[in-house]
MIZA-133115 format. One record per residue: x, y, z of N, C-alpha, C, CB in turn; residue in one letter; residue number from 0. Coordinates in pm, whole numbers, plus 50000, padded with zeros to 5 digits. Glycine has a CB too. Example, Ala and Ser with C-alpha at 12.3 -4.5 7.8 and 13.67 -1.06 7.14 Angstrom:
MIZA-133115
<n_u: 51319	n_v: 49431	n_w: 50780	ca_u: 51230	ca_v: 49550	ca_w: 50780	c_u: 51320	c_v: 49670	c_w: 50780	cb_u: 51131	cb_v: 49553	cb_w: 50905	residu: A	num: 0>;
<n_u: 51285	n_v: 49775	n_w: 50708	ca_u: 51367	ca_v: 49894	ca_w: 50714	c_u: 51290	c_v: 50003	c_w: 50787	cb_u: 51408	cb_v: 49940	cb_w: 50572	residu: S	num: 1>;
This chain:
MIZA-133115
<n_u: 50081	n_v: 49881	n_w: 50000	ca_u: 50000	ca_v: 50000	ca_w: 50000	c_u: 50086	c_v: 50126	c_w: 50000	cb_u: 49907	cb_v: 49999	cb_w: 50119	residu: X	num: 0>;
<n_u: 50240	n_v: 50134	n_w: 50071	ca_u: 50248	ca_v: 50237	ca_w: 50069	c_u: 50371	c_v: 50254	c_w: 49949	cb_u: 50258	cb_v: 50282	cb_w: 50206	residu: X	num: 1>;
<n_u: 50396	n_v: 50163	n_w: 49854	ca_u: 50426	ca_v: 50172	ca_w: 49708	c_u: 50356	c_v: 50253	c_w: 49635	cb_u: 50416	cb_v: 50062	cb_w: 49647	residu: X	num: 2>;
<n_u: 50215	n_v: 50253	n_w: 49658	ca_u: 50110	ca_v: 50297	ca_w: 49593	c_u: 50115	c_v: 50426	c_w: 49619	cb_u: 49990	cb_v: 50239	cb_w: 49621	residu: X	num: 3>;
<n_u: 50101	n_v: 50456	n_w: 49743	ca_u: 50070	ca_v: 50608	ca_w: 49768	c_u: 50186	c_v: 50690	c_w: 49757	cb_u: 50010	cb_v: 50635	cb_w: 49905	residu: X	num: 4>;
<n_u: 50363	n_v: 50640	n_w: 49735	ca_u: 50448	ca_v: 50700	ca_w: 49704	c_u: 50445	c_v: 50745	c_w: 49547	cb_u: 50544	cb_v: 50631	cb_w: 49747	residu: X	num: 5>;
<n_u: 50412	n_v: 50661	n_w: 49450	ca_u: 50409	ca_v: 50586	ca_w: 49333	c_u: 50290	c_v: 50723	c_w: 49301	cb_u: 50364	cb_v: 50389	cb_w: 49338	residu: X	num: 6>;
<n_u: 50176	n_v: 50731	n_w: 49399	ca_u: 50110	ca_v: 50831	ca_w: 49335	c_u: 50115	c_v: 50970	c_w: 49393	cb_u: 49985	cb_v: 50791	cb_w: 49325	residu: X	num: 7>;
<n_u: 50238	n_v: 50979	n_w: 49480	ca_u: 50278	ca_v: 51117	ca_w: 49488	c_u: 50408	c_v: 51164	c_w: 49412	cb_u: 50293	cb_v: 51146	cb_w: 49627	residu: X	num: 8>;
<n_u: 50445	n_v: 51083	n_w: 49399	ca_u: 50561	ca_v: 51139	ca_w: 49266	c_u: 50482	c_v: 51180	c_w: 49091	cb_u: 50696	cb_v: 50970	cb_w: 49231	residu: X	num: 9>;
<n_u: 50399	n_v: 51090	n_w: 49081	ca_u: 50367	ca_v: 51122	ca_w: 48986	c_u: 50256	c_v: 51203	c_w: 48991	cb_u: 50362	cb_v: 51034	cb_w: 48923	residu: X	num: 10>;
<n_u: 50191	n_v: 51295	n_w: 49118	ca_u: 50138	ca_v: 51431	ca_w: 49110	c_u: 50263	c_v: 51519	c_w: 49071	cb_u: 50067	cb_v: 51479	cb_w: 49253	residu: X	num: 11>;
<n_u: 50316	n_v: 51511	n_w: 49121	ca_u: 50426	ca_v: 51615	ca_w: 49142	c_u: 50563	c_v: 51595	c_w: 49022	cb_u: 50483	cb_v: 51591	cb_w: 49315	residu: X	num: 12>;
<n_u: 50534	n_v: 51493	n_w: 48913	ca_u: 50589	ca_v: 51517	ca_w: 48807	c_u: 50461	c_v: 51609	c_w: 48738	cb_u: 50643	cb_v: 51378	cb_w: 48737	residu: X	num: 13>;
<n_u: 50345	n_v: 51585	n_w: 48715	ca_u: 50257	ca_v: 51621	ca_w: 48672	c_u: 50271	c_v: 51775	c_w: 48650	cb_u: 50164	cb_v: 51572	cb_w: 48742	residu: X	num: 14>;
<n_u: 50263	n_v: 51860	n_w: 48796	ca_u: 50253	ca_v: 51951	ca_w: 48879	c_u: 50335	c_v: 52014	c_w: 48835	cb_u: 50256	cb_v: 51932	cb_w: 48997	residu: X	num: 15>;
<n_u: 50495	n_v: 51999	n_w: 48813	ca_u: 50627	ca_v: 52037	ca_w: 48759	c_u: 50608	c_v: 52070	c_w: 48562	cb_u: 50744	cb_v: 51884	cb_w: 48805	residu: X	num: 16>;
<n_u: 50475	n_v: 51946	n_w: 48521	ca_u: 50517	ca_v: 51967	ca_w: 48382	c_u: 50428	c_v: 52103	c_w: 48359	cb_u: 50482	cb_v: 51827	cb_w: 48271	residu: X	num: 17>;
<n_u: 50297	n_v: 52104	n_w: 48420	ca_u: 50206	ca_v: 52189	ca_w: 48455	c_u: 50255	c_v: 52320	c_w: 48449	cb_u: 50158	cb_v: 52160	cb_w: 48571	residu: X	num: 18>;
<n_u: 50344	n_v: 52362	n_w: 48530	ca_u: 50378	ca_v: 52499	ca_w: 48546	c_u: 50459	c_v: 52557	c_w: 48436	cb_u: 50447	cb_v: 52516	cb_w: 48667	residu: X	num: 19>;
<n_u: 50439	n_v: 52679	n_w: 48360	ca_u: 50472	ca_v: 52730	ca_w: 48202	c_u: 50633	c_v: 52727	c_w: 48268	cb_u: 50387	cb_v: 52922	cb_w: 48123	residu: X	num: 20>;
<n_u: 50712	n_v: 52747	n_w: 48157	ca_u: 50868	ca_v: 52796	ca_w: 48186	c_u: 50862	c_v: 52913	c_w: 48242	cb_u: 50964	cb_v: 52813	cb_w: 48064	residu: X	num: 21>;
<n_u: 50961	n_v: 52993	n_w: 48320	ca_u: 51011	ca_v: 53114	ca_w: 48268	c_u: 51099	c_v: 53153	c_w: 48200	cb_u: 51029	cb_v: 53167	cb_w: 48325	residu: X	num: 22>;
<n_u: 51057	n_v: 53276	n_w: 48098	ca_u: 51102	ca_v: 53351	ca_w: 48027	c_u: 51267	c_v: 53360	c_w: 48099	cb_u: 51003	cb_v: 53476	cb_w: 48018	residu: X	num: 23>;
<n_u: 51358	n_v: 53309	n_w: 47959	ca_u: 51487	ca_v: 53314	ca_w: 47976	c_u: 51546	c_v: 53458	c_w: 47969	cb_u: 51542	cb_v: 53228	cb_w: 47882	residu: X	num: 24>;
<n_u: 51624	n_v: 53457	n_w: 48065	ca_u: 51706	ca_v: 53621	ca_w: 48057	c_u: 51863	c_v: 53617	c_w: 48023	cb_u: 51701	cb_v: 53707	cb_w: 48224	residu: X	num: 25>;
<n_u: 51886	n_v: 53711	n_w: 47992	ca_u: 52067	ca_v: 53733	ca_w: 47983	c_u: 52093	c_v: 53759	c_w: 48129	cb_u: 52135	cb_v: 53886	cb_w: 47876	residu: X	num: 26>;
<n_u: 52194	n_v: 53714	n_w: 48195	ca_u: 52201	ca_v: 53799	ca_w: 48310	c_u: 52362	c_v: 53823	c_w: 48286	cb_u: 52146	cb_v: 53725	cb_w: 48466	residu: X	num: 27>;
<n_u: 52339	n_v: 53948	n_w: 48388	ca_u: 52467	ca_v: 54076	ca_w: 48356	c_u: 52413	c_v: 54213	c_w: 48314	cb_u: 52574	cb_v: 54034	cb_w: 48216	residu: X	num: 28>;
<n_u: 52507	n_v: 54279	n_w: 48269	ca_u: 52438	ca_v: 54413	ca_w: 48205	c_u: 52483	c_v: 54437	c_w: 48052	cb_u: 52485	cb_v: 54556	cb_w: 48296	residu: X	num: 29>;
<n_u: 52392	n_v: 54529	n_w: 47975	ca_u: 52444	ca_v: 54556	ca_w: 47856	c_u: 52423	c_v: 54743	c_w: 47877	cb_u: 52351	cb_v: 54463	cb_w: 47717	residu: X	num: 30>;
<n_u: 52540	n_v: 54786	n_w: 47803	ca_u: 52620	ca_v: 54947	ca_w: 47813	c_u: 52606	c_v: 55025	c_w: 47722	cb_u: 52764	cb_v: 54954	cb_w: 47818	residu: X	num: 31>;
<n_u: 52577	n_v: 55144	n_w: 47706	ca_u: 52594	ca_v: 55251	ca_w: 47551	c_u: 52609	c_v: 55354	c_w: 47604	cb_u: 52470	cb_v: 55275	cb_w: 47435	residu: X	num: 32>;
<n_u: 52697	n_v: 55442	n_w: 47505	ca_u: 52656	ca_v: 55599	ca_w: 47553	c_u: 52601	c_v: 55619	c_w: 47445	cb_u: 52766	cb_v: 55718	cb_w: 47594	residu: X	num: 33>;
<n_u: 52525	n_v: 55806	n_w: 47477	ca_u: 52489	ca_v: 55830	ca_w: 47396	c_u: 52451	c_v: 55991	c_w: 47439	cb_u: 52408	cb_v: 55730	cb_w: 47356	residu: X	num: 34>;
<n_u: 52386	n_v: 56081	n_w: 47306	ca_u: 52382	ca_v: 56205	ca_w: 47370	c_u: 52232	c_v: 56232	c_w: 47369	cb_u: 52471	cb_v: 56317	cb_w: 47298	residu: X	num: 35>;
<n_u: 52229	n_v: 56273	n_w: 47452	ca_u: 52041	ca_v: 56332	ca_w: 47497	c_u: 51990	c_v: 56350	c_w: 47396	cb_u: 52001	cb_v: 56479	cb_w: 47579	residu: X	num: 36>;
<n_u: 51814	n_v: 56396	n_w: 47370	ca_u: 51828	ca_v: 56539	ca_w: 47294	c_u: 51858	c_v: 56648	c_w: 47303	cb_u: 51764	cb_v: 56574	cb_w: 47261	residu: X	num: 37>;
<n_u: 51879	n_v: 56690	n_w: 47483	ca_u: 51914	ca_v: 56813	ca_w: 47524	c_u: 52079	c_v: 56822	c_w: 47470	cb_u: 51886	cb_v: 56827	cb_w: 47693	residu: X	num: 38>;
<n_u: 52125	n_v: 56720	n_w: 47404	ca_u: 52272	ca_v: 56738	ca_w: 47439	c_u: 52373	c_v: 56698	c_w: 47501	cb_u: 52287	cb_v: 56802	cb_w: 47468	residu: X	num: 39>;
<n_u: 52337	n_v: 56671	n_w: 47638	ca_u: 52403	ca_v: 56573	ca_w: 47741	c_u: 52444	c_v: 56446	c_w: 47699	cb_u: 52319	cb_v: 56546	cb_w: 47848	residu: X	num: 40>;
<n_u: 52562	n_v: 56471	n_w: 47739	ca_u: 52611	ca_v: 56237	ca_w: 47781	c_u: 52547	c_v: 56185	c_w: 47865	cb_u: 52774	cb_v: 56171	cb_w: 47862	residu: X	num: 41>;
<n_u: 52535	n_v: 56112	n_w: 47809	ca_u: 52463	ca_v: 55999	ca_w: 47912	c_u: 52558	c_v: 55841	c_w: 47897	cb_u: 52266	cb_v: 55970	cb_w: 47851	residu: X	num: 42>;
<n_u: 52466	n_v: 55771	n_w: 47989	ca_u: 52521	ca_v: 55618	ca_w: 47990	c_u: 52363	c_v: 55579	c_w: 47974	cb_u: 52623	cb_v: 55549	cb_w: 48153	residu: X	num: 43>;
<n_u: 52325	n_v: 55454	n_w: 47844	ca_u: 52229	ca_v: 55355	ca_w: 47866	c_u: 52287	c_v: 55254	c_w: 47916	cb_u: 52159	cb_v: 55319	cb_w: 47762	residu: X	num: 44>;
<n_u: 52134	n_v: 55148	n_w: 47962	ca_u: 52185	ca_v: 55017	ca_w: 48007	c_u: 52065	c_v: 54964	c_w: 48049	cb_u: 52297	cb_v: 55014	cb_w: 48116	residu: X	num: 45>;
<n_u: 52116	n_v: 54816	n_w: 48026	ca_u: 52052	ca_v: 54716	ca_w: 48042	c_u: 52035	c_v: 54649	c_w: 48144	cb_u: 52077	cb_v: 54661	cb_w: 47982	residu: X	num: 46>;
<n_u: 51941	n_v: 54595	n_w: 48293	ca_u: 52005	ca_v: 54466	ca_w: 48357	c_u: 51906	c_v: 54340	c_w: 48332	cb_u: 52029	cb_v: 54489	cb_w: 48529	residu: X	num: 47>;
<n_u: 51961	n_v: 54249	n_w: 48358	ca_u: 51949	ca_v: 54094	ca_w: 48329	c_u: 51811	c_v: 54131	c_w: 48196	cb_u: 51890	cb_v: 53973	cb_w: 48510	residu: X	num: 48>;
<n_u: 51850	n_v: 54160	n_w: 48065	ca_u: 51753	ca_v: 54162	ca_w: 47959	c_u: 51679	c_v: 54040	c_w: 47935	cb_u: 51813	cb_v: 54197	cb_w: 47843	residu: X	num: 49>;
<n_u: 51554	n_v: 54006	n_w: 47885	ca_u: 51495	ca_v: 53903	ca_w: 47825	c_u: 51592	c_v: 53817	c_w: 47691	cb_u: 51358	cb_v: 53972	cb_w: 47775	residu: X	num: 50>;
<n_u: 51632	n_v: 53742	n_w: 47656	ca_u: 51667	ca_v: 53664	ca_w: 47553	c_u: 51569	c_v: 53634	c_w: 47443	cb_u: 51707	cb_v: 53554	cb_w: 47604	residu: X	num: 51>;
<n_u: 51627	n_v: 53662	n_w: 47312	ca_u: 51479	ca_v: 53661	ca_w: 47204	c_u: 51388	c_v: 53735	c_w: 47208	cb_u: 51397	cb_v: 53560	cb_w: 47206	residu: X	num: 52>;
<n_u: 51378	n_v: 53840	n_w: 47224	ca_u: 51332	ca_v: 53938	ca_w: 47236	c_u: 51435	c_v: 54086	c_w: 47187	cb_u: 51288	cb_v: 53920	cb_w: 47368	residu: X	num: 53>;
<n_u: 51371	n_v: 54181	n_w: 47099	ca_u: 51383	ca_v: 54276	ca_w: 47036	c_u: 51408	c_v: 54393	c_w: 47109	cb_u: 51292	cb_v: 54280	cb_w: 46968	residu: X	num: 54>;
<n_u: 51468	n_v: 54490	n_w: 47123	ca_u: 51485	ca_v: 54549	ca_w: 47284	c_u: 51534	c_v: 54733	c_w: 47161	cb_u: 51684	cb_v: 54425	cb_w: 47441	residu: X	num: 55>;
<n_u: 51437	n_v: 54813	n_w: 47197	ca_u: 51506	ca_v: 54966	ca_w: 47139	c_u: 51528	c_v: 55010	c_w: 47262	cb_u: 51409	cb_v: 55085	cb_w: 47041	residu: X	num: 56>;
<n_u: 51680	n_v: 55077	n_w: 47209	ca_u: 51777	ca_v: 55102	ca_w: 47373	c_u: 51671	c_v: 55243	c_w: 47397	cb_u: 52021	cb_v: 55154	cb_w: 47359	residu: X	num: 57>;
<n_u: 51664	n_v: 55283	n_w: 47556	ca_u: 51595	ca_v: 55376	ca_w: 47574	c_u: 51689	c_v: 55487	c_w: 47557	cb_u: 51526	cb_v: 55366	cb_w: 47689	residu: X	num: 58>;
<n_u: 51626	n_v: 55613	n_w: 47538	ca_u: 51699	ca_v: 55692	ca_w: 47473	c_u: 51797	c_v: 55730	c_w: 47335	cb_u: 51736	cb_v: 55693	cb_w: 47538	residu: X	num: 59>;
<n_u: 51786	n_v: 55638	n_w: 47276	ca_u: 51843	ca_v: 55628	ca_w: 47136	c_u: 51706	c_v: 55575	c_w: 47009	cb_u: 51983	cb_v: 55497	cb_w: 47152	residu: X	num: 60>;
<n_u: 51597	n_v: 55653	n_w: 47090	ca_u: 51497	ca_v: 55557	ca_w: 46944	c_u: 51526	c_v: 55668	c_w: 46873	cb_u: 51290	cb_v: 55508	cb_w: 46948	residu: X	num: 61>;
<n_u: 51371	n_v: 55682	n_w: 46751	ca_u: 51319	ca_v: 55751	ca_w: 46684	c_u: 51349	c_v: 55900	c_w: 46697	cb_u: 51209	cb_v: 55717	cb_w: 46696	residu: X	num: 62>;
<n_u: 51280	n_v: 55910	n_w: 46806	ca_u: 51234	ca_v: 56088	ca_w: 46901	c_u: 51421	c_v: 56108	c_w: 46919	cb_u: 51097	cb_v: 56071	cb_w: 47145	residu: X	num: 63>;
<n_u: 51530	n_v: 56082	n_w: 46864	ca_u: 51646	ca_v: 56097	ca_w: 46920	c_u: 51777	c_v: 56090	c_w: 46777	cb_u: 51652	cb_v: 55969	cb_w: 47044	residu: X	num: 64>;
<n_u: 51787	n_v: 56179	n_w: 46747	ca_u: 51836	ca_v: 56224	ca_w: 46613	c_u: 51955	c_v: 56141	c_w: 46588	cb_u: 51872	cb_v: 56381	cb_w: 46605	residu: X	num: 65>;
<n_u: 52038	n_v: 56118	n_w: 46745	ca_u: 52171	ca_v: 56088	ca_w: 46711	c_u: 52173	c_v: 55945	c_w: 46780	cb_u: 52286	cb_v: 56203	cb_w: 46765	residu: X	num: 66>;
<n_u: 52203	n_v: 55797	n_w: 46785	ca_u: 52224	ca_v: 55703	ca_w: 46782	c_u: 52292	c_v: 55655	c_w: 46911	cb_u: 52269	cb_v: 55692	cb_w: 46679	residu: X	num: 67>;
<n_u: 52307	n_v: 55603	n_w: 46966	ca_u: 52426	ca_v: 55536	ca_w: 47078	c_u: 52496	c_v: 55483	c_w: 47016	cb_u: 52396	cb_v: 55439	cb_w: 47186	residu: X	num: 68>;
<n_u: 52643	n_v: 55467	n_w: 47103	ca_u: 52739	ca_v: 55431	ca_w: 47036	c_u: 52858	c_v: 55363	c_w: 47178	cb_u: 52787	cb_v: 55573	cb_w: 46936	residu: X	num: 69>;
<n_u: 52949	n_v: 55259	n_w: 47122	ca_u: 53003	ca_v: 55217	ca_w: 47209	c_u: 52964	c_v: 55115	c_w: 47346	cb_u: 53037	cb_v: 55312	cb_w: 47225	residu: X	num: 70>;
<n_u: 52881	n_v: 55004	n_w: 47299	ca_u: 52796	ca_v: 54907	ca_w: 47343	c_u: 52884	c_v: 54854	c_w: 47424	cb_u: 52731	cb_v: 54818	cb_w: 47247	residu: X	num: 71>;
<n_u: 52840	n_v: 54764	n_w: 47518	ca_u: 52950	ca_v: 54712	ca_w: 47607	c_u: 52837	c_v: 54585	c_w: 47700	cb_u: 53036	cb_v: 54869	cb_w: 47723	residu: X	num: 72>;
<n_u: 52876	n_v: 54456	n_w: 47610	ca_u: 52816	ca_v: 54343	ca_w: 47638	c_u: 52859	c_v: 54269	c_w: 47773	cb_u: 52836	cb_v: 54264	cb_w: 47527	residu: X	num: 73>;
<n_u: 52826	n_v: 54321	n_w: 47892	ca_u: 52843	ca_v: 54223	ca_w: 47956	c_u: 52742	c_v: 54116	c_w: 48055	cb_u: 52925	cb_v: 54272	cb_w: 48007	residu: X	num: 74>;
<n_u: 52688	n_v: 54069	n_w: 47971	ca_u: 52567	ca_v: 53958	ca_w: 47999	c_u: 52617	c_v: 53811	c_w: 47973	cb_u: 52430	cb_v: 53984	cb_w: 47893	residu: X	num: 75>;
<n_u: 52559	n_v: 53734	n_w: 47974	ca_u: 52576	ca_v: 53615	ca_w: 47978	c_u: 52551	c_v: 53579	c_w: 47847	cb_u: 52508	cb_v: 53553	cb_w: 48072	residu: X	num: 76>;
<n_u: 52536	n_v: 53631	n_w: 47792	ca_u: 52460	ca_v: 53560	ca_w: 47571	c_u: 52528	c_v: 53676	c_w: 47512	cb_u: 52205	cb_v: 53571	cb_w: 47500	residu: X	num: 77>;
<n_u: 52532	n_v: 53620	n_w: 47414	ca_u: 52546	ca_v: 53690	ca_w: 47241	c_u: 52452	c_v: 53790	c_w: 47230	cb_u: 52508	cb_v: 53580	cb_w: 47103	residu: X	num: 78>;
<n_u: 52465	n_v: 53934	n_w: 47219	ca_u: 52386	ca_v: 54012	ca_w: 47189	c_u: 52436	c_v: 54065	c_w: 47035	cb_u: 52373	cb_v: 54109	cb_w: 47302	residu: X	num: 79>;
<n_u: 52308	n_v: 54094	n_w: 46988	ca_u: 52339	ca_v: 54150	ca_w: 46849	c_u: 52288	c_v: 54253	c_w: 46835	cb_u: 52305	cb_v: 54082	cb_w: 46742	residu: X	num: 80>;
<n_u: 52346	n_v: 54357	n_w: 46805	ca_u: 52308	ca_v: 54528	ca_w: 46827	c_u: 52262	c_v: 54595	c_w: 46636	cb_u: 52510	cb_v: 54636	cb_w: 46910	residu: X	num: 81>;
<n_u: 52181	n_v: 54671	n_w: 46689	ca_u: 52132	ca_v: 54713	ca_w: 46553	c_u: 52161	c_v: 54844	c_w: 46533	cb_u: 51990	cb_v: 54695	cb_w: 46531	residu: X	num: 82>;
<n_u: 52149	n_v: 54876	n_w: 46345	ca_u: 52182	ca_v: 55066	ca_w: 46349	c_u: 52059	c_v: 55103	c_w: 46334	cb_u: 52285	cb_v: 55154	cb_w: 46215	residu: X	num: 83>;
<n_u: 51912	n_v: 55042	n_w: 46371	ca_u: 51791	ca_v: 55060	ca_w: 46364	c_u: 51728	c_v: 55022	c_w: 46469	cb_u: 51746	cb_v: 55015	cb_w: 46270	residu: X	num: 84>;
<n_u: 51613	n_v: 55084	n_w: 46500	ca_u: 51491	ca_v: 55050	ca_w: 46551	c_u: 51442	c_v: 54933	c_w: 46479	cb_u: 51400	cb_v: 55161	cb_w: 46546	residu: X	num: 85>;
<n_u: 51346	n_v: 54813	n_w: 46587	ca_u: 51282	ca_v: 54715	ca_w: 46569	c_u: 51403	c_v: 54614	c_w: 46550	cb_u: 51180	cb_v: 54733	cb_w: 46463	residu: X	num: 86>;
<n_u: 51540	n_v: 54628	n_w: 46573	ca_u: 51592	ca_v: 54557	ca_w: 46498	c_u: 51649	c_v: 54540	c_w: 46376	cb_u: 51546	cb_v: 54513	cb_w: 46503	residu: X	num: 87>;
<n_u: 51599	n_v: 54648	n_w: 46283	ca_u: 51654	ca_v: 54620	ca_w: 46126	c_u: 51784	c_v: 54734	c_w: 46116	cb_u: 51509	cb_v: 54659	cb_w: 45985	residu: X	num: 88>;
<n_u: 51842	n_v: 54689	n_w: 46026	ca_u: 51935	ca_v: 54747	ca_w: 45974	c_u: 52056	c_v: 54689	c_w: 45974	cb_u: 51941	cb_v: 54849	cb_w: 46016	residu: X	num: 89>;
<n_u: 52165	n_v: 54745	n_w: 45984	ca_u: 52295	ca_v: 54654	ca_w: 45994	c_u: 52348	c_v: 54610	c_w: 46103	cb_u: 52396	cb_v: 54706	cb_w: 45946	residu: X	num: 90>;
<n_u: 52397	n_v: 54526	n_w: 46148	ca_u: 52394	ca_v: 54459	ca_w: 46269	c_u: 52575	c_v: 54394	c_w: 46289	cb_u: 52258	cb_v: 54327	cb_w: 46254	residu: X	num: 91>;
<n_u: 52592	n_v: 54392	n_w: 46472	ca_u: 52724	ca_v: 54349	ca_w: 46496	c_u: 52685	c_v: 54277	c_w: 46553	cb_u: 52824	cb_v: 54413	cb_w: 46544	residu: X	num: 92>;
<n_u: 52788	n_v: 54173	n_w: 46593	ca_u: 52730	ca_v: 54086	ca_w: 46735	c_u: 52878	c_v: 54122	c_w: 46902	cb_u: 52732	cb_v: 53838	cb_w: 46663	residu: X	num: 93>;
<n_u: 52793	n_v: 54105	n_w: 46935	ca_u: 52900	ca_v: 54141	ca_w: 47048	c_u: 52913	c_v: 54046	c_w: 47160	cb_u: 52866	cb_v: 54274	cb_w: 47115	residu: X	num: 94>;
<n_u: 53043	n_v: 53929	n_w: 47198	ca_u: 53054	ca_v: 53768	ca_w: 47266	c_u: 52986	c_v: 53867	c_w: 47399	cb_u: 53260	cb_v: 53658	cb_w: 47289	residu: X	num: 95>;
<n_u: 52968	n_v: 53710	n_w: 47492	ca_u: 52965	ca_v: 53728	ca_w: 47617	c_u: 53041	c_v: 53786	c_w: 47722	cb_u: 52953	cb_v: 53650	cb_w: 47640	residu: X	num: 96>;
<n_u: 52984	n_v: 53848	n_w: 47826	ca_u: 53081	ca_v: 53894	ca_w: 47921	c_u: 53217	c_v: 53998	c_w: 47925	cb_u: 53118	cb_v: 53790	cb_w: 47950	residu: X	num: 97>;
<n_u: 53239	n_v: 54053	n_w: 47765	ca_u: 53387	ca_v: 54116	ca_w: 47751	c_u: 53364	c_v: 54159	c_w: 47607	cb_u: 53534	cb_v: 54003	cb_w: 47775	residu: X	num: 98>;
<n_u: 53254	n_v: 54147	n_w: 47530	ca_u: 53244	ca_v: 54238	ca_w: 47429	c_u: 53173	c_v: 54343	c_w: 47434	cb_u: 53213	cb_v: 54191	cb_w: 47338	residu: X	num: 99>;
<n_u: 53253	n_v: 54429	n_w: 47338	ca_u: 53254	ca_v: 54533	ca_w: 47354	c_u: 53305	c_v: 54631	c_w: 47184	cb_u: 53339	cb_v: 54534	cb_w: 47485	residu: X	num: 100>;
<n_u: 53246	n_v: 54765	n_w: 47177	ca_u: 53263	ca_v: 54797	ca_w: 47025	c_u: 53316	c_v: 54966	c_w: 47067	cb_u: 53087	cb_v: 54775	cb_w: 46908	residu: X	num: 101>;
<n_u: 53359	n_v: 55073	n_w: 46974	ca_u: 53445	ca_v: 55179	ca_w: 46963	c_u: 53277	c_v: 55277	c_w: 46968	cb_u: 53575	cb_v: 55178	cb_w: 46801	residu: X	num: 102>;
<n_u: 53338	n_v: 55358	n_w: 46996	ca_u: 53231	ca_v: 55520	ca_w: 46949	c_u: 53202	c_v: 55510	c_w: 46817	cb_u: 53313	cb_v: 55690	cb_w: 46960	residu: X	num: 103>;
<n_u: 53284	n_v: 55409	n_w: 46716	ca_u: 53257	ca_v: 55423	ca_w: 46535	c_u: 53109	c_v: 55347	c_w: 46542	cb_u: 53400	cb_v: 55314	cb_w: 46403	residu: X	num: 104>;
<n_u: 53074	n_v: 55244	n_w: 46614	ca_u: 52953	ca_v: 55152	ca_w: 46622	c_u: 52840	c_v: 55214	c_w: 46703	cb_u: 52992	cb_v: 55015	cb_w: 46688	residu: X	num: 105>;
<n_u: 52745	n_v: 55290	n_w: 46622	ca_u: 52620	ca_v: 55311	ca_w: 46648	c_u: 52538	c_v: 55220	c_w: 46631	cb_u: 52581	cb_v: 55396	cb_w: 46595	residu: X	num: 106>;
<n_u: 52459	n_v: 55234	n_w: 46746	ca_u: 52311	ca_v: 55132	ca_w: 46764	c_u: 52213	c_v: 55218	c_w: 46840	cb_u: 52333	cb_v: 54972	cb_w: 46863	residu: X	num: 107>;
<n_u: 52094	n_v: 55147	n_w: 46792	ca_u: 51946	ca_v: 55162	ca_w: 46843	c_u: 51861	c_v: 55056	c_w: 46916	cb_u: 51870	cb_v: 55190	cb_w: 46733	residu: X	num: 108>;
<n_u: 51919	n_v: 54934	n_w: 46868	ca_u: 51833	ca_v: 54828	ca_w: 46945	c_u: 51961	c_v: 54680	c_w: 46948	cb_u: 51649	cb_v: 54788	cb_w: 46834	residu: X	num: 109>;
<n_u: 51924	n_v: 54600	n_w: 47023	ca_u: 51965	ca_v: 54517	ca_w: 47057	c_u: 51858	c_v: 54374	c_w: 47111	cb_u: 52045	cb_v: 54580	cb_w: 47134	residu: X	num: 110>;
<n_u: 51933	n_v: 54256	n_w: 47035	ca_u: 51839	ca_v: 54140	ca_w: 47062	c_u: 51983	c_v: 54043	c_w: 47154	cb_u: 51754	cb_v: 54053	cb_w: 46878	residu: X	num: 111>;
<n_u: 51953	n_v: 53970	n_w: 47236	ca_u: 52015	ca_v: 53902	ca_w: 47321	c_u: 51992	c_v: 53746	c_w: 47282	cb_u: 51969	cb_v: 53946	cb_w: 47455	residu: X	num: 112>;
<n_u: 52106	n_v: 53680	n_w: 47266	ca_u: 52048	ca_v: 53531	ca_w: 47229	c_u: 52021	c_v: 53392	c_w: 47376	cb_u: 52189	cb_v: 53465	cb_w: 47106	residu: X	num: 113>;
């Protein structure tokens, strides 16, 4: 009998385990940019622990922001790939884990994390 009732508490509780959705994978670490206001000012953007697979426009460098960020600085746990566009499009770098990193020549707007 008590085969049984072990036998049918493991297999609630595989059940229970398959039951519950994933969570949403993250990069963890941070990802870096500068960039200049619209007022003008330097600033620093950044990232912490970003979503993975997911499309990301750096704040402060969209549309509403004439001049671009520049000088990305990957240090997360994944492959991020940085864009010279919003949504993602345009020409693209990738930057390794943990220690990549690109010059003031590399402008970006968005970044996807693998």
């Amino acid at each position: 009998m008590r085969l049984r009732s072990a036998f049918t508490a493991v297999l609630g509780a595989a059940l229970l385990v398959a039951a519950v959705p994933a969570s949403a994978s993250a990069a963890s670490g941070q990802f870096r940019y500068e960039y200049v206001t619209v007022e003008g000012y330097e600033a620093t953007g950044f990232l912490n622990d970003p979503p993975s697979g997911e499309c990301r426009n750096l704040p402060g460098v969209g549309q509403e922001n004439p001049e671009p960020g520049h000088s990305p600085k990957n240090r997360t746990n994944a492959w991020a790939t940085v864009f010279t566009g919003t949504n993602c499009e345009g020409e693209y770098f990738r930057l390794r884990p943990f220690t990549g990193g690109a010059s003031e020549r590399l402008k970006v707007r968005s970044v996807i994390f693998d």
